[in-house]
N, C-alpha and C positions, 0 to 999 in steps of 0.2 A: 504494500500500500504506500501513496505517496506522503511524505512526511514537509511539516512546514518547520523553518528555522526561521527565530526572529532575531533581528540583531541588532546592535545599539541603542536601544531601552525596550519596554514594554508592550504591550499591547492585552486589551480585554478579550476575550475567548471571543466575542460576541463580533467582534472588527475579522480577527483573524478567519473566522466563518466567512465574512464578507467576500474577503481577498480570496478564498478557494471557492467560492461560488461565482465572483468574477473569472477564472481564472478556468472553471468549467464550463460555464456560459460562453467564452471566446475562444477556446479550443476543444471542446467536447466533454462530453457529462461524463467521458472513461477517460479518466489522469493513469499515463503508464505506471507502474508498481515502482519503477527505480525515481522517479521524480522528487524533486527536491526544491518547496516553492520557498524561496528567501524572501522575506521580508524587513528590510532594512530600516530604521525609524531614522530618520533624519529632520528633528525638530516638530514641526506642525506637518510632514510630507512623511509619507513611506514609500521606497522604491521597492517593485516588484521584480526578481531576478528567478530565473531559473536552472537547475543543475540534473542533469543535460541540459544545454536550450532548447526549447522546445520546437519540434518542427514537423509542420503538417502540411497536408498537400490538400488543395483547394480544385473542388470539382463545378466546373461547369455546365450544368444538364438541364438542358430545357427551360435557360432563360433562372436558374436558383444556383445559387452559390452556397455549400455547403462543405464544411470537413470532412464529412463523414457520410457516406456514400446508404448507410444504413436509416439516412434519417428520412428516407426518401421512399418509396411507395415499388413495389413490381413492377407497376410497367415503366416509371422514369428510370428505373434501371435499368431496365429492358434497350429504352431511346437510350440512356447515354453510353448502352455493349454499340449499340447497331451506328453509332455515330465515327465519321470518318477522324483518326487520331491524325493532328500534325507536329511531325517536331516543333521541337523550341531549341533555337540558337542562341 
């Protein structure tokens, strides 16, 4: 399971919930097992770092933009097997 580090001061249970529900809400609701979400306190700000960086591959089917190819219905999967693939340079 993915584990969160906080670093340079605090934070309430209730915040840190936040940051991992953003954080599946922008990359998907399945966070890989080896992830490692940093949350960094820097005064009034927290930057948000990741360990791995996180890297996902973005589908384009049928006019929706999606991460995750499951969030999508039979037949839009079906249109985006039957769609002609072109490299990318």
């Amino acid at each position: 399971m993915f584990r969160v580090t906080v670093k340079g001061g605090t934070l309430p249970q209730s915040e840190i919930d936040a940051y991992v529900f953003y954080t599946k809400k922008k990359y998907g609701t399945v966070l890989p097992d080896d992830l490692e979400i940093i949350l960094e306190v820097d005064g009034d700000y927290v930057n948000i770092s990741y360990n791995p960086p996180i890297r996902f591959h973005t589908y384009r089917a049928t006019d929706y933009l999606v991460n995750d190819m499951t969030k999508l219905n039979d037949s839009k999967r079906a249109e985006h097997e039957a769609k002609v693939k072109h490299a990318v340079m």
